[in-house]
C-alpha positions, 0 to 999 in steps of 0.5 A, a space after each residue: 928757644 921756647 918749643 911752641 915758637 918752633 911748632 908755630 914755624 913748623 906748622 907754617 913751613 908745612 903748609 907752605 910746602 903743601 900749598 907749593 907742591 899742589 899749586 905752584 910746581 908743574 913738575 910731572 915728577 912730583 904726583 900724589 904727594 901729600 905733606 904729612 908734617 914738618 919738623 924744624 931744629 932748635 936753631 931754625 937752621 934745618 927743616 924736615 918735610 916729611 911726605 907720603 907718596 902714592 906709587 910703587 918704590 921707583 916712584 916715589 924714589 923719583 918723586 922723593 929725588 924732584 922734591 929735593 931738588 926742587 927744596 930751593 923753590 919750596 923755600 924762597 916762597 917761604 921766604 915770601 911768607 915768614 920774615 924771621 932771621 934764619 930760613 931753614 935749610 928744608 929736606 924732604 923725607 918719605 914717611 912709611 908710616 901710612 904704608 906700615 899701617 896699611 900693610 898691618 891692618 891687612 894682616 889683621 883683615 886676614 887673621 879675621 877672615 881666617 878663623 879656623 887658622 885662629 882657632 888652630 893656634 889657640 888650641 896649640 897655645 892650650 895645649 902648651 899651657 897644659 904641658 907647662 902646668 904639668 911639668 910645674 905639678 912635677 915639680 912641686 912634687 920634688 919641692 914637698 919632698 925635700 922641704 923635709 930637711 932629709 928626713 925619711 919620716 916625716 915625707 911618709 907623715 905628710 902622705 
């Protein structure tokens, strides 16, 4: 099946759900949901919804739960908008990805505020570097002298 029919189906299955779960669910379960994408099989059997919800885990657990259950009403109004031979057996998964980059823009605001911890592990890293430089001059010391295939003289000649 040709990959732009399925982003076209995708698309439209995504919107669907966002509309249903906004407008047309009353259940208290099912609060600060939004719909981030939906992925949908070759075959237009089986459908991902993937959401984020605002919360603690208990909560989003919850409302991960009454959105699952309530996939068969998610579907019939997606009956109602696409006519195509298969409709997708439709899941819903929490995305992580607002709440990972979230929790990294954090540590980057406090990597920033905190320049003297910086400043620290910039100065330990030149340190490193200078320790690793005088191990590599020790050892081009070494190379030089056997370089001169064993012969005493001509290590005294090149000094």
């Amino acid at each position: 099946m040709k990959t732009h029919r399925v982003a076209r189906i995708a698309e439209v299955i995504r919107e669907v759900a966002s509309e249903t779960i906004l407008f047309k669910m009353s259940d208290p379960r099912i609060s600060m949901v939004t719909v981030l994408r939906a992925e949908v099989s070759g075959d237009l059997q089986h459908g991902k919804i993937y959401v984020s919800v605002m919360g603690d885990d208990e909560h989003q657990k919850e409302t991960l739960n009454a959105l699952n259950g309530a996939a068969g009403f998610v579907q019939s109004q997606l009956a109602d908008r696409m006519k195509t031979r298969f409709l997708p057996v439709l899941t819903f998964v929490l995305d992580q990805g607002i709440k990972k980059s979230l929790e990294i823009s954090k540590l980057i605001q406090e990597a920033l505020s905190n320049p003297s911890k910086l400043a620290d592990s910039d100065q330990i890293k030149e340190e490193e570097d200078e320790e690793e430089d005088e191990d590599d001059e020790e050892t081009d010391d070494d190379v030089e002298q056997e370089d001169s295939d064993g012969d005493p003289s001509a290590v005294i000649k090149e000094e």
